[in-house]
C-alpha positions as CSV (number, residue, x, y, z in Angstrom):
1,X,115.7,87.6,136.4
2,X,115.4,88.9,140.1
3,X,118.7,90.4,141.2
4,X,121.1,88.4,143.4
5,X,120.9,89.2,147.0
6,X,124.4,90.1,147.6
7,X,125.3,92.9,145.1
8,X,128.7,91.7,143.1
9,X,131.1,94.5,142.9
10,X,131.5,96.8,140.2
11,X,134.3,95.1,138.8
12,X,132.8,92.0,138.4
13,X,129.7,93.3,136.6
14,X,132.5,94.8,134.0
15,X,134.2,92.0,133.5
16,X,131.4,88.9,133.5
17,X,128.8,90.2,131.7
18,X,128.5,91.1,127.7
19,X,127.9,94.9,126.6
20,X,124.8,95.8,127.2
21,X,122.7,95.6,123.6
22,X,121.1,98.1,122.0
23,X,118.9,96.8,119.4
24,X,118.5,98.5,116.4
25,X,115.6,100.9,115.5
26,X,112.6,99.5,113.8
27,X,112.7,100.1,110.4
28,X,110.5,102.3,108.6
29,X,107.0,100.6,107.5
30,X,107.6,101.4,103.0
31,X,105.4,104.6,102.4
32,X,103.3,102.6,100.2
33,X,101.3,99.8,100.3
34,X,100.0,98.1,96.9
35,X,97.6,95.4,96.5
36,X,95.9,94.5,93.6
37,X,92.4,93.5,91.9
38,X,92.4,92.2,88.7
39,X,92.8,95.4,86.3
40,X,92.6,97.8,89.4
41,X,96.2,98.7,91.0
42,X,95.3,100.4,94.9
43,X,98.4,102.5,96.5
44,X,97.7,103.6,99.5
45,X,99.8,106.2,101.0
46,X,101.5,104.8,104.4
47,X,101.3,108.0,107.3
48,X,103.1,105.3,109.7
49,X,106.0,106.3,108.1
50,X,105.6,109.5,106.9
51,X,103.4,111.3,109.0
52,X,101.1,112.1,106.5
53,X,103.4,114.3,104.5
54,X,105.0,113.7,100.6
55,X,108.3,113.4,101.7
56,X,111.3,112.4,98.8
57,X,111.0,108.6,99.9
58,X,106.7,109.1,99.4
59,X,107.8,110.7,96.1
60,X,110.5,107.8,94.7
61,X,107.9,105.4,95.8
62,X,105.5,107.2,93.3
63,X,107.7,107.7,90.3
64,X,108.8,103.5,91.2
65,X,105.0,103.1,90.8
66,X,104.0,105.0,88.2
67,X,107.3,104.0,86.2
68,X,106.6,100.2,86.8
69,X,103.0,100.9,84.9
70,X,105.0,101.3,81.6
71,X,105.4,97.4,81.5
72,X,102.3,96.7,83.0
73,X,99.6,97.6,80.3
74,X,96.9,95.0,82.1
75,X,96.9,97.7,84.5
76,X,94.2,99.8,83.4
77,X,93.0,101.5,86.5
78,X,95.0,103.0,89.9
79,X,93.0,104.1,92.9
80,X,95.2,106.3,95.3
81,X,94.1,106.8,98.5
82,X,96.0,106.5,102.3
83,X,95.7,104.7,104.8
84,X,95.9,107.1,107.9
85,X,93.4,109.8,109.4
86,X,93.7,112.2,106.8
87,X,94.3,111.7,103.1
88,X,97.4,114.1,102.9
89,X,98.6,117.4,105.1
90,X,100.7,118.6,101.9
91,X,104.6,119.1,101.7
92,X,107.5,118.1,104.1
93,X,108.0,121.3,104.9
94,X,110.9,119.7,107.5
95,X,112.7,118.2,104.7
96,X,112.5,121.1,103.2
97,X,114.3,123.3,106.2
98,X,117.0,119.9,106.5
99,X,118.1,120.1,102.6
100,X,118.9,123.7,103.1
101,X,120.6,123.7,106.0
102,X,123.1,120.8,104.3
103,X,122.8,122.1,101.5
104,X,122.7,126.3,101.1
105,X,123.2,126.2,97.5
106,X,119.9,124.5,97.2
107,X,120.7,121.8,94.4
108,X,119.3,119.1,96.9
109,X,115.9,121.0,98.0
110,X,115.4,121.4,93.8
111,X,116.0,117.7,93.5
112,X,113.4,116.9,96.3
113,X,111.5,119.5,94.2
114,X,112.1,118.3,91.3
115,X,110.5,114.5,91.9
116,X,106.9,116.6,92.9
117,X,107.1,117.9,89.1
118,X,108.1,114.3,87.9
119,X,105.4,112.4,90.2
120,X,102.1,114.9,88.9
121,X,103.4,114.4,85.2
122,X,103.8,110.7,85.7
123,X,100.4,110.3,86.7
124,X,99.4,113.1,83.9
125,X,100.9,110.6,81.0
126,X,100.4,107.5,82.8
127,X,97.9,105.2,80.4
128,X,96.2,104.3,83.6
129,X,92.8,105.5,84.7
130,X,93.5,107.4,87.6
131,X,91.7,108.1,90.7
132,X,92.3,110.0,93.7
133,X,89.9,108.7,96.7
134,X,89.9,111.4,99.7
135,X,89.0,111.6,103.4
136,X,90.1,113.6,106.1
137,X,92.1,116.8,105.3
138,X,93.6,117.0,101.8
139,X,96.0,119.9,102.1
140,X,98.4,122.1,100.1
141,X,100.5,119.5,97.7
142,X,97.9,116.6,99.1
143,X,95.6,118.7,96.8
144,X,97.5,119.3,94.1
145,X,98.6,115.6,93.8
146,X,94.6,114.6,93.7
147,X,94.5,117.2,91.5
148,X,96.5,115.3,88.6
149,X,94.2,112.5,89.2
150,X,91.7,112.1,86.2
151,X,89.0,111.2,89.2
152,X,88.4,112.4,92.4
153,X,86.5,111.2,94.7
154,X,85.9,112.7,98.5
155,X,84.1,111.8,101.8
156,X,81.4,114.7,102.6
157,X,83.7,114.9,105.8
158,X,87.0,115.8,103.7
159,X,88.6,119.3,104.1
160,X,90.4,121.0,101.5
161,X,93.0,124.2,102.2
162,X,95.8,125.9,99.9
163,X,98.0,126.9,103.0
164,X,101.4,128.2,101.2
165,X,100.5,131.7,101.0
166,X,99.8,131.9,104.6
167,X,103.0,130.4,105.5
168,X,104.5,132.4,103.7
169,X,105.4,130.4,100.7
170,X,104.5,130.3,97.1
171,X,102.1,127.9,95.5
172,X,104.9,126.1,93.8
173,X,104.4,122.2,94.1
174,X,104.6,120.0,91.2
175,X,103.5,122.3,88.7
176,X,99.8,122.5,90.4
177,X,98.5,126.0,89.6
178,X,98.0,125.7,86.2
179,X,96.2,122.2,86.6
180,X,94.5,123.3,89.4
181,X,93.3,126.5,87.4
182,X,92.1,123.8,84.6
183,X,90.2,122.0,86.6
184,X,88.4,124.3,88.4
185,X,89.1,127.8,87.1
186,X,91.1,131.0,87.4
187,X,88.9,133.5,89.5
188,X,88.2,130.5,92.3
189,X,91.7,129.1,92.0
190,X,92.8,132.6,92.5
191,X,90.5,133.5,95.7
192,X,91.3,130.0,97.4
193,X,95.2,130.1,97.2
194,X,95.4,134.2,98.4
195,X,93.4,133.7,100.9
196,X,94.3,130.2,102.2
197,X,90.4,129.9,103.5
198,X,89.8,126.0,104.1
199,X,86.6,124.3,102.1
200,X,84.5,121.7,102.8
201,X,84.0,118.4,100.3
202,X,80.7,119.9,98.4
203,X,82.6,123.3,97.4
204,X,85.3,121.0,96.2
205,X,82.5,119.4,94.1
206,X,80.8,122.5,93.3
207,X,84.5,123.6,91.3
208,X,85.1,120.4,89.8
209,X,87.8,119.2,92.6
210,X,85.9,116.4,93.0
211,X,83.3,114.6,90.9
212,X,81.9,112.6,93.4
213,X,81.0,113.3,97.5
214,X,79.7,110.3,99.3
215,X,80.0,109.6,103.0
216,X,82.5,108.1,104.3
217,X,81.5,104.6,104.9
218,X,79.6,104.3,101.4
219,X,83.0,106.0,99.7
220,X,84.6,102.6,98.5
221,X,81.2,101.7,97.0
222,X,81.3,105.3,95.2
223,X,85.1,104.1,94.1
224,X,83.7,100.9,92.9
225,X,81.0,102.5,90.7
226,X,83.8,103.8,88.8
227,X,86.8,100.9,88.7
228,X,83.7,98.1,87.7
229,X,82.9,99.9,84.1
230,X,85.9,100.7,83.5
231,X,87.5,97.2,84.1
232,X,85.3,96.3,81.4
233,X,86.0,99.4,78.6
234,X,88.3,98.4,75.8
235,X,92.1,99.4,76.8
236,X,92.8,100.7,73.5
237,X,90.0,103.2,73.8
238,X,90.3,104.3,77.6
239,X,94.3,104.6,76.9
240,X,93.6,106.7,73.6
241,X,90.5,108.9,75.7
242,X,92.8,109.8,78.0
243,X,95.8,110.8,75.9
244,X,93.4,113.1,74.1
245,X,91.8,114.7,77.1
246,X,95.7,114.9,78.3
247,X,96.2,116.9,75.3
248,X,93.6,119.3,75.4
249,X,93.8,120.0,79.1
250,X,97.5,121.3,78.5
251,X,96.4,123.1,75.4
252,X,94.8,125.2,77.3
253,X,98.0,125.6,80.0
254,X,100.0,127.8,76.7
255,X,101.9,129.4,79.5
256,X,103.2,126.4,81.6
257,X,106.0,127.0,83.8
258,X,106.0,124.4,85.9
259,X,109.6,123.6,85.7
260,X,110.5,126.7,87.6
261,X,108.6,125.4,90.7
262,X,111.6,124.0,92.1
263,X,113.9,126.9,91.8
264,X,111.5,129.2,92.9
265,X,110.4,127.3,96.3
266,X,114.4,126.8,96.8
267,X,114.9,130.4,95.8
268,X,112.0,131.7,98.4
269,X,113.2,129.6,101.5
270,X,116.5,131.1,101.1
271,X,116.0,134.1,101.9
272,X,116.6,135.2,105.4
273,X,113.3,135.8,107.3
């Protein structure tokens, strides 16, 4: 509407027209999105809402997931992937710096915690086939949630970095180390997370990180390759597989300590720097 020529005085303007409107925020896009394919259940992480970070709402979203799989046994296979640039930049290291500063004693910051350690054991124990499909950079707790995957696979473009160390933080995210040290061994495991150096997609396959590289635009065909046998594998016998490679994997974690994790990220980011 053009403005009227003869300007109507300020006392006017208060009294005929309504209070100007502010309209409310857009909400949040959800920091998953699921879709499904017969057998195969695909949750994409959503960086539209979350930066590309695991923030406490990406991690209730996961447990929400991963809990609603208990009643879905037809289920038999998840894909996770994301849906922005970059599969995952790790931790919310922001959230991380809010739940202290509202909360010193660092109860809430162990909760937030807490749900990393819950999320990696759900997808552990889940009887679903897992598989972690990467791209971009896969960082810090981004790794050590692909990690817990039974399958990875990356684009030949996808970087990988253990960062904490150099930020002055301990690798203590969901009970990581010691799978990551399963998978891909102690001396490497080791020499990556002291000296944060950042590794390309065919090292990450070279170590057992990934199982397959493929480029990028051929990676969903490299997905497929795995979801189409499997769809057609007896549940009974993929469930029971992977309860008994579950089994021996933490056999060999004896000294599993995961559940400190929380306390002693929330212990470390207390201290006065």
């Amino acid at each position: 509407m053009n403005p009227p020529t003869v300007p109507a005085p300020v006392s006017a303007l208060a009294s005929d027209r309504e209070p100007a409107h502010t309209p409310d925020p857009s909400p949040l896009p959800p920091p998953l999105a699921l879709s499904r394919t017969g057998p195969v259940l695909h949750v994409r992480l959503n960086p539209s809402a979350q930066d590309d970070v695991l923030s406490a709402a990406v991690l209730d979203a996961l447990l929400a997931v991963l809990d609603d799989l208990h009643d879905q046994p037809d289920i038999r296979i998840l894909v996770l992937s994301s849906l922005g640039n970059d599969f995952c930049l790790g931790a919310d290291r922001r959230e991380y710096q809010d739940a202290l500063a509202t909360d010193p004693t660092g109860a809430t910051l162990r909760r937030i915690a807490d749900k990393a350690h819950r999320v990696c054991q759900a997808l552990e124990d889940t009887h679903a086939v897992t598989i972690a499909r990467l791209h971009g950079k896969v960082i810090g707790a981004g790794l050590a949630l692909a990690a817990y995957c039974d399958l990875r696979a990356g684009a030949d473009t996808s970087r990988f970095r253990m960062p904490e160390v150099g930020i002055g933080l301990a690798p203590a995210w969901g009970g990581a180390m010691g799978r990551l040290i399963t998978e891909a061994g102690a001396a490497r495991i080791r020499e990556l997370m002291l000296t944060c150096d950042d590794f390309d997609a065919h090292t990450a396959h070279r170590l057992g990180l990934l199982h397959k590289v493929a480029p990028l635009d051929e990676l969903d065909d490299t997905i497929t390759t795995w979801t189409k046998p499997l769809s057609r594998r007896s549940p009974q016998a993929l469930v029971l597989t992977k309860r008994m490679l579950t089994g021996y994997a933490r056999a060999a974690r004896t000294a599993d300590t995961t559940l400190l994790d929380s306390h002693l990220l929330a212990a470390q980011l207390a201290q006065p720097r």
